[in-house]
DSSP file (Angstrom, degrees, kcal/mol; ACC not computed):
  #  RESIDUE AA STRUCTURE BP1 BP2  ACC     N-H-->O    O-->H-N    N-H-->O    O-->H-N    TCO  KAPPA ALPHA  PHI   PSI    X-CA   Y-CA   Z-CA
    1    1 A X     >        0   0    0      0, 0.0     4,-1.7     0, 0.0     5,-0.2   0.000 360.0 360.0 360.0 -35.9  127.9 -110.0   46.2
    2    2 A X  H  >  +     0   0    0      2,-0.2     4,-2.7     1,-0.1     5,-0.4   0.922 360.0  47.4 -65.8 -56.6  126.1 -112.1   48.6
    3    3 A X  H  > S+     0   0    0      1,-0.2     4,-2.0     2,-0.2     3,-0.5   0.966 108.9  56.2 -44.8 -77.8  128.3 -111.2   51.4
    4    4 A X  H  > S+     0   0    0      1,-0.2     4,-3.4     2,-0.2    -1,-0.2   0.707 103.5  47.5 -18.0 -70.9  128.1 -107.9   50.6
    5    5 A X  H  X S+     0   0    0     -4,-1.7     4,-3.1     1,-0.2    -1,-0.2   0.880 117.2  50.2 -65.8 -48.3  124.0 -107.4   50.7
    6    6 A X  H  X S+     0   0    0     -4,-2.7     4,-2.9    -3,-0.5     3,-0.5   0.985 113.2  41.5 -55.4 -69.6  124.3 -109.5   54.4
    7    7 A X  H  X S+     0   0    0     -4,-2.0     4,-4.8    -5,-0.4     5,-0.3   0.922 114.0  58.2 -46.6 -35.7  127.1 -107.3   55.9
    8    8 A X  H  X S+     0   0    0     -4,-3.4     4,-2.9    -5,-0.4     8,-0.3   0.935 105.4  48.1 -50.7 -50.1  125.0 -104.3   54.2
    9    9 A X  H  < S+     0   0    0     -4,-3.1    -2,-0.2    -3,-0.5    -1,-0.2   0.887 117.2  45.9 -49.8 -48.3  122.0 -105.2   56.2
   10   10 A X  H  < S+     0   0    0     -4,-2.9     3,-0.5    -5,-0.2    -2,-0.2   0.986 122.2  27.9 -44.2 -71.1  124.1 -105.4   59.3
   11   11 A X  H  < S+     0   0    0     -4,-4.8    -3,-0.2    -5,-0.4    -2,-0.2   0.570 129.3  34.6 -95.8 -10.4  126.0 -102.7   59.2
   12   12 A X    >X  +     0   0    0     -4,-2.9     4,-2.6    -5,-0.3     3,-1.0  -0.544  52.5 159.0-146.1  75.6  123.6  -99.9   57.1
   13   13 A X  T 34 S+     0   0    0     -3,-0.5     5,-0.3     1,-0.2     6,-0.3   0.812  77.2  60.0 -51.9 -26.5  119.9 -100.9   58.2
   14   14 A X  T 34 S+     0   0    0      1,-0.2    -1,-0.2     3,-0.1     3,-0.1   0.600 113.8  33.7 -93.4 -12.7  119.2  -96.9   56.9
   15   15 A X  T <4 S+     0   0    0     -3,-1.0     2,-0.6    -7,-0.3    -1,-0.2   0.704 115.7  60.2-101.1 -28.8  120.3  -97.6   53.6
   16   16 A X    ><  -     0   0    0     -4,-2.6     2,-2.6    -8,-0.3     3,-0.6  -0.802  69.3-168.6 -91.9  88.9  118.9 -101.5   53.6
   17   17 A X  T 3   +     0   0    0     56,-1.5    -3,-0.1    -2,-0.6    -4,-0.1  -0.249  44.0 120.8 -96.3  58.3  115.4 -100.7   54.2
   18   18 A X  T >>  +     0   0    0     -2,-2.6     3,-3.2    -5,-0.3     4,-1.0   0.643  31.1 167.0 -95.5  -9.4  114.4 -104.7   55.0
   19   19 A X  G X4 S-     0   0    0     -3,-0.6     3,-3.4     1,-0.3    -1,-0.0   0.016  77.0  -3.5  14.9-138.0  112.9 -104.5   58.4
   20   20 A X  G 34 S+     0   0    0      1,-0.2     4,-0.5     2,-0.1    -1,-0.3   0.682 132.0  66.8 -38.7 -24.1  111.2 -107.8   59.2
   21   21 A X  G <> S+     0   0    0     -3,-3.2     4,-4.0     1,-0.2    -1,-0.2   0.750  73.5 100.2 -88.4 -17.7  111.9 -108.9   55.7
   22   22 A X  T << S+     0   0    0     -3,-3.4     3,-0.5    -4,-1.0     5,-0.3   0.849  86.7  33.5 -28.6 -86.1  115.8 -109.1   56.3
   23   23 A X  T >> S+     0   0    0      1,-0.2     4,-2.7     3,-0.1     3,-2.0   0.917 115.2  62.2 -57.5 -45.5  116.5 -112.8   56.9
   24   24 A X  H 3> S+     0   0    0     -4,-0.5     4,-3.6     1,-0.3     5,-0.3   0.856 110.9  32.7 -39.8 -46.4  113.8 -113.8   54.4
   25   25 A X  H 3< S+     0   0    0     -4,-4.0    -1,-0.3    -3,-0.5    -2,-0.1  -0.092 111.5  66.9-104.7  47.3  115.1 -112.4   51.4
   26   26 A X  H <> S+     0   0    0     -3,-2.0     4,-1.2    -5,-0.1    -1,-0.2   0.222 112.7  33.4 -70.5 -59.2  118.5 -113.0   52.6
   27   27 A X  H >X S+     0   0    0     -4,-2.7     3,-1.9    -5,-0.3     4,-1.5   0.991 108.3  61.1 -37.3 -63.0  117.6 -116.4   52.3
   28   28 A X  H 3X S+     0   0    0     -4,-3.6     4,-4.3    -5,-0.3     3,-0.3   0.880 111.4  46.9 -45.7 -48.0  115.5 -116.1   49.4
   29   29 A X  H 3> S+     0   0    0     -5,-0.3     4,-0.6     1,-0.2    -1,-0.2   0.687 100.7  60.4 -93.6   8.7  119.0 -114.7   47.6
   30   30 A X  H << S+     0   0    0     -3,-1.9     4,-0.3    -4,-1.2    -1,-0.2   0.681 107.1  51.8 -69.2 -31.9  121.0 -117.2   48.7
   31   31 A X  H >X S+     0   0    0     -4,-1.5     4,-2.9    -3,-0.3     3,-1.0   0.936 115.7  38.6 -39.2 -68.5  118.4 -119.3   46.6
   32   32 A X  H 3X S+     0   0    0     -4,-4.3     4,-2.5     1,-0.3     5,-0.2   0.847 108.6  54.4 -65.9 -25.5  118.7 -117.6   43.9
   33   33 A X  H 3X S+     0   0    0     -4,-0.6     4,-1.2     2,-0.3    -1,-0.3   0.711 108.8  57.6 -87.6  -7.2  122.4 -116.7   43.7
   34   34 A X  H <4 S+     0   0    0     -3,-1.0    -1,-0.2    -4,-0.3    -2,-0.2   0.895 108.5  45.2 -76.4 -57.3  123.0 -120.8   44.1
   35   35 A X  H >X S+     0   0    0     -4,-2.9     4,-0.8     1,-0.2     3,-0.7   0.823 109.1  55.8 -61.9 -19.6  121.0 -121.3   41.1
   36   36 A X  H >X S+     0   0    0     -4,-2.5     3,-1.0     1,-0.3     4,-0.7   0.939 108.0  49.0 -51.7 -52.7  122.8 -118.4   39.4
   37   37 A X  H 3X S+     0   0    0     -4,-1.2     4,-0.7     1,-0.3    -1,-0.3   0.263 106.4  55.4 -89.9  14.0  126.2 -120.2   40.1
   38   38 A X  H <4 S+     0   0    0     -3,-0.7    -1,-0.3     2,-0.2    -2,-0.2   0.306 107.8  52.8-126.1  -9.1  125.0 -123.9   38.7
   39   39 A X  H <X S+     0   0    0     -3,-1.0     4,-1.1    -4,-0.8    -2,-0.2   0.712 101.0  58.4 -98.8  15.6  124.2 -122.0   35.8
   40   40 A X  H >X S+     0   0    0     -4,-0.7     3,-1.4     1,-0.2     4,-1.3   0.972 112.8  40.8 -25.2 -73.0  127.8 -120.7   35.9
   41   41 A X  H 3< S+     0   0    0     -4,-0.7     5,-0.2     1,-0.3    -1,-0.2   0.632 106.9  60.8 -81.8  -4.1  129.2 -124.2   35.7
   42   42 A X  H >> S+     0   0    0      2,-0.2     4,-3.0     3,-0.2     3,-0.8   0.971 111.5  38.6 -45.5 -57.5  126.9 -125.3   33.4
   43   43 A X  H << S+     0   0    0     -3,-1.4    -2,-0.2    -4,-1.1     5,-0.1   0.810 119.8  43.2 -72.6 -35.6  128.1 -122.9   31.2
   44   44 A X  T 3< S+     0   0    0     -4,-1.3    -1,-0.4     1,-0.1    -2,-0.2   0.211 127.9  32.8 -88.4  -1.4  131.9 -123.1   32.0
   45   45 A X  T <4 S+     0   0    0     -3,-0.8     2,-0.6    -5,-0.3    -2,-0.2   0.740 103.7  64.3-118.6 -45.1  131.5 -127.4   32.1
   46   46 A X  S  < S-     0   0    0     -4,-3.0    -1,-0.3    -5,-0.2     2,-0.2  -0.914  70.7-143.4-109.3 113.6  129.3 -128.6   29.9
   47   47 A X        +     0   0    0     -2,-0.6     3,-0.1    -3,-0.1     2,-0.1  -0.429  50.0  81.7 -86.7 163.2  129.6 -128.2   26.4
   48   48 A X  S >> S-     0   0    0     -2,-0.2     3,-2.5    -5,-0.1     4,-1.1  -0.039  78.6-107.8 123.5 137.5  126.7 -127.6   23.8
   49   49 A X  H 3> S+     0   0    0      1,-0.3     4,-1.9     2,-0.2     5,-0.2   0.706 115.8  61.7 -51.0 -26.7  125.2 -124.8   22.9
   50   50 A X  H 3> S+     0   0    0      1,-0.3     4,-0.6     2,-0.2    -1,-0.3   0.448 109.9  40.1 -87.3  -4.4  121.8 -126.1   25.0
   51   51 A X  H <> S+     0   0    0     -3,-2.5     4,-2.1     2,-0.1    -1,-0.3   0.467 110.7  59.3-119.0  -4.9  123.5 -126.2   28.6
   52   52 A X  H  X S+     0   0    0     -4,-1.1     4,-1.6     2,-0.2     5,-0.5   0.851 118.2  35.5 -90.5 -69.4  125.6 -122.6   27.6
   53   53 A X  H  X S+     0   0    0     -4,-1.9     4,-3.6     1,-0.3     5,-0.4   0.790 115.1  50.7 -29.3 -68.1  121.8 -121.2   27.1
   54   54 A X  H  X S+     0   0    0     -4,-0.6     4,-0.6     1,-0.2    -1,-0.3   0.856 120.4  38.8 -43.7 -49.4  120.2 -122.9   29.7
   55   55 A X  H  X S+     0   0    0     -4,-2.1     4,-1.3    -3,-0.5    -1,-0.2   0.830 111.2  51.5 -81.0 -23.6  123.0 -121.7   31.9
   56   56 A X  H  X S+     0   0    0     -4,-1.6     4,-1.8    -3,-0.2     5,-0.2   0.976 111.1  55.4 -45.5 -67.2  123.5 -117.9   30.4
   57   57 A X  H  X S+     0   0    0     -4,-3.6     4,-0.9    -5,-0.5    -2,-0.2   0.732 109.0  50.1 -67.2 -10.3  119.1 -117.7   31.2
   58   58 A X  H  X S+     0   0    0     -4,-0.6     4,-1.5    -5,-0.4    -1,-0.2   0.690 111.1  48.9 -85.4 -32.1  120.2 -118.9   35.1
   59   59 A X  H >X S+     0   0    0     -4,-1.3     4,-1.1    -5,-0.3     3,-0.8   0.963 113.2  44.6 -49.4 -80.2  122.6 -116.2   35.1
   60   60 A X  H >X S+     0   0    0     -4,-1.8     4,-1.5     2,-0.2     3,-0.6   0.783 111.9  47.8 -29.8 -65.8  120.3 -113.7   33.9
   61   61 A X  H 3X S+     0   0    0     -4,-0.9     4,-1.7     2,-0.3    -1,-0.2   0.794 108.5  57.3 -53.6 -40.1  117.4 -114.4   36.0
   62   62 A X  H <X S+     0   0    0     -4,-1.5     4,-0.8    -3,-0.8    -2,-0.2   0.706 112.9  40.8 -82.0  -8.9  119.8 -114.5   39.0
   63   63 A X  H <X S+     0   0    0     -4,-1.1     4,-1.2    -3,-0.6     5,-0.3   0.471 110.8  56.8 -86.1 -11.3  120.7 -110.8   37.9
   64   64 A X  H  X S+     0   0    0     -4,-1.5     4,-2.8    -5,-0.3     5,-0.2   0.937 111.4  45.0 -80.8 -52.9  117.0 -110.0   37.2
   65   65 A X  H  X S+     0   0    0     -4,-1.7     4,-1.7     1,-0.3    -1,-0.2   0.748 110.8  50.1 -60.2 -41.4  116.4 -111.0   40.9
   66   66 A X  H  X S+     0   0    0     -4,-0.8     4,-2.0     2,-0.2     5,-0.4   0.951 117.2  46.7 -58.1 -48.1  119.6 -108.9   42.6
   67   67 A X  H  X S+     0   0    0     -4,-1.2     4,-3.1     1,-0.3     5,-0.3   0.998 108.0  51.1 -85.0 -52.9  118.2 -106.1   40.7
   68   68 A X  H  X S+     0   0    0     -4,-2.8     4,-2.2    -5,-0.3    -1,-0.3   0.918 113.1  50.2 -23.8 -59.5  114.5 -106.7   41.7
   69   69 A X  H  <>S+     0   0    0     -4,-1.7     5,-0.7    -5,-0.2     4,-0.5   0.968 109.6  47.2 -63.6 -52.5  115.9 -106.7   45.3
   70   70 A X  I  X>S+     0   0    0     -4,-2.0     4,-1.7     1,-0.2     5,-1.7   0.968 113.5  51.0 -56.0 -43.2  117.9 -103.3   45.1
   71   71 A X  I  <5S+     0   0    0     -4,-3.1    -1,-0.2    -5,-0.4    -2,-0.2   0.964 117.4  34.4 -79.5 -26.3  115.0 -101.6   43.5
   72   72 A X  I  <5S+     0   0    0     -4,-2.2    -3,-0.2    -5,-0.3    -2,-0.1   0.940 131.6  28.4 -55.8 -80.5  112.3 -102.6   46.1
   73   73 A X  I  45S+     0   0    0     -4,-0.5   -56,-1.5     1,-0.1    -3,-0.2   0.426 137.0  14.0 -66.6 -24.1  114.4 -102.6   49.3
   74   74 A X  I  <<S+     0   0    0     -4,-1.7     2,-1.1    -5,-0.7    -3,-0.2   0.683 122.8  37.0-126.6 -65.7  117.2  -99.8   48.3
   75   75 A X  S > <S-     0   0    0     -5,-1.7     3,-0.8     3,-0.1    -1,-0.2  -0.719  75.8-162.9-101.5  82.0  116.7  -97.6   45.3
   76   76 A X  T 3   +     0   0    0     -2,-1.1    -4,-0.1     1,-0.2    -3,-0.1  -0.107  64.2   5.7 -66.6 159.2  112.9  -97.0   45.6
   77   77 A X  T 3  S+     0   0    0      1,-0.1     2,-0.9     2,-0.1    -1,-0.2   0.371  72.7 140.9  56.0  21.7  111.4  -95.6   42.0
   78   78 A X    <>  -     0   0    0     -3,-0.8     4,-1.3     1,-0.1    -1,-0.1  -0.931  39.3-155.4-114.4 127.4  114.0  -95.5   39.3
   79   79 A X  H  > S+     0   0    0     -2,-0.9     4,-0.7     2,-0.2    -1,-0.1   0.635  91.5  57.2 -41.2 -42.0  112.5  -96.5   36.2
   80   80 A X  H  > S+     0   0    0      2,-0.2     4,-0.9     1,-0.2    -1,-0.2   0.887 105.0  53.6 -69.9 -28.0  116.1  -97.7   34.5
   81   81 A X  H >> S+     0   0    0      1,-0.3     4,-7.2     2,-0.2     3,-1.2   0.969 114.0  42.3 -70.2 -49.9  116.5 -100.2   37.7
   82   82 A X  H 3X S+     0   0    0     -4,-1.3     4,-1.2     1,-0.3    -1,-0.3   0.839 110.4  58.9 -49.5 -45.8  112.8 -101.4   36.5
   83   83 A X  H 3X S+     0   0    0     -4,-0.7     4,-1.4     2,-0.2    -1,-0.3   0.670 110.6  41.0 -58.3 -39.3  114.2 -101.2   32.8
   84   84 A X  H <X S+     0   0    0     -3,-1.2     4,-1.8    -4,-0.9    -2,-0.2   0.815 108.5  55.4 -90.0 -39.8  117.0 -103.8   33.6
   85   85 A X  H  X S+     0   0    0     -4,-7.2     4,-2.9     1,-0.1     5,-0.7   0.950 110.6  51.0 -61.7 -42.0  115.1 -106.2   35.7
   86   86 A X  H  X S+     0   0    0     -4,-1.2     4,-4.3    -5,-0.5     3,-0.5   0.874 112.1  42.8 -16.9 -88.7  112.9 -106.3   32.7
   87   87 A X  H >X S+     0   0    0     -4,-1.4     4,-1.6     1,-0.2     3,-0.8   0.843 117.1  45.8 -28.9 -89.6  115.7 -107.0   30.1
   88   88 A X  H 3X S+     0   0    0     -4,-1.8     4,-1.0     1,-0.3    -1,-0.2   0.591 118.3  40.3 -32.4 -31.3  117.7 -109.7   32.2
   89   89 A X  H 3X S+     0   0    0     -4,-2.9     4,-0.7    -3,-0.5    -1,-0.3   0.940 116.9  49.2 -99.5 -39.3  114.8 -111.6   33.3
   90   90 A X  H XX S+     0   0    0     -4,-4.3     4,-1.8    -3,-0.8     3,-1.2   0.937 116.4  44.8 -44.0 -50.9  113.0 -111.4   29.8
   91   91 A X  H 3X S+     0   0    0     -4,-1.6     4,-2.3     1,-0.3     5,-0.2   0.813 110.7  51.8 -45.1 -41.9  116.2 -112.5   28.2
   92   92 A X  H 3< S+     0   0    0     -4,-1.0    -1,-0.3    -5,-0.3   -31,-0.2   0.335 112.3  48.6-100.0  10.2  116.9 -115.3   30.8
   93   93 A X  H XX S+     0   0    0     -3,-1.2     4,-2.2    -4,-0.7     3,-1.2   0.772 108.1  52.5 -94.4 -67.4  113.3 -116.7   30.2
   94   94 A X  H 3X S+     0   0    0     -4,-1.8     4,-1.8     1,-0.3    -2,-0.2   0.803 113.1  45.9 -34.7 -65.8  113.6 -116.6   26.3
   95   95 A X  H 3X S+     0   0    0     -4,-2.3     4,-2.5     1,-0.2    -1,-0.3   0.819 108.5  54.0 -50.5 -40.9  116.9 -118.6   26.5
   96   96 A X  H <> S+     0   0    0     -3,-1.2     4,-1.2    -5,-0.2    -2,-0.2   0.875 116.1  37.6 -60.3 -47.4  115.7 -121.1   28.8
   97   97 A X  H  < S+     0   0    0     -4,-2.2    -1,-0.2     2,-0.2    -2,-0.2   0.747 112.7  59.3 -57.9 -36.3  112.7 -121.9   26.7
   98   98 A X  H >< S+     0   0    0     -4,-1.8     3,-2.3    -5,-0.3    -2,-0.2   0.997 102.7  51.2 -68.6 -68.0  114.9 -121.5   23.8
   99   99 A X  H 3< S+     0   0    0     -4,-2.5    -2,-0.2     1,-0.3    -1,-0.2   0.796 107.5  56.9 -37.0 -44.3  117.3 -124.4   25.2
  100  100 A X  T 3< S+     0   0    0     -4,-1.2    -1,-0.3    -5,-0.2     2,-0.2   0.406  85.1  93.6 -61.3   4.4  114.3 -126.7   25.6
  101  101 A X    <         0   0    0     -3,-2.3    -3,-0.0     1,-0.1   -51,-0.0  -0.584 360.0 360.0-112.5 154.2  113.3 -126.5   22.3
  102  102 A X              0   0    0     -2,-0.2    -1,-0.1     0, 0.0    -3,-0.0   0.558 360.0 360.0-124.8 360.0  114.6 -129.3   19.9
């Protein structure tokens, strides 16, 4: 996915509407998408219900954040895109919190 969004930038600047912002939030989702994937293996490694949450709400939050990026930078003004980051990142907070809790 990651790959993808770089080579997108590259190769359809008219569709990728980052100007200056290009490497930054190419970084910035290289950030994220790192933390995404350590809470992959959390989830897939570590057993307990408290590291599958903890890692499910890093998932989530690293989808809230690809979809945040598509709807500034690519799909300007749709409401569902807005609708999803919502869900994912509400969800992936609530679990995270949820997992701390004893």
């Amino acid at each position: 996915m990651l790959t993808g969004f770089i080579l997108g930038c590259q190769f359809k600047p008219e569709t990728f509407k980052l100007g200056k912002m290009r490497w930054p939030m190419t970084l910035y989702l290289c950030s994220i998408f790192s933390h995404g994937m350590c809470g992959l293996a959390a989830v897939i490694l570590l057993t307990g219900t408290r590291f599958a949450m903890m890692g499910v709400g890093s998932l989530l939050f690293m989808v809230s954040d690809m979809i945040l990026t598509l709807d500034r930078y690519i799909v300007r003004g749709n409401k569902w895109i807005v609708r999803a980051n919502s869900l994912t990142y509400f969800t992936g907070l609530l679990l995270i919190v949820l997992s701390m809790a004893k």
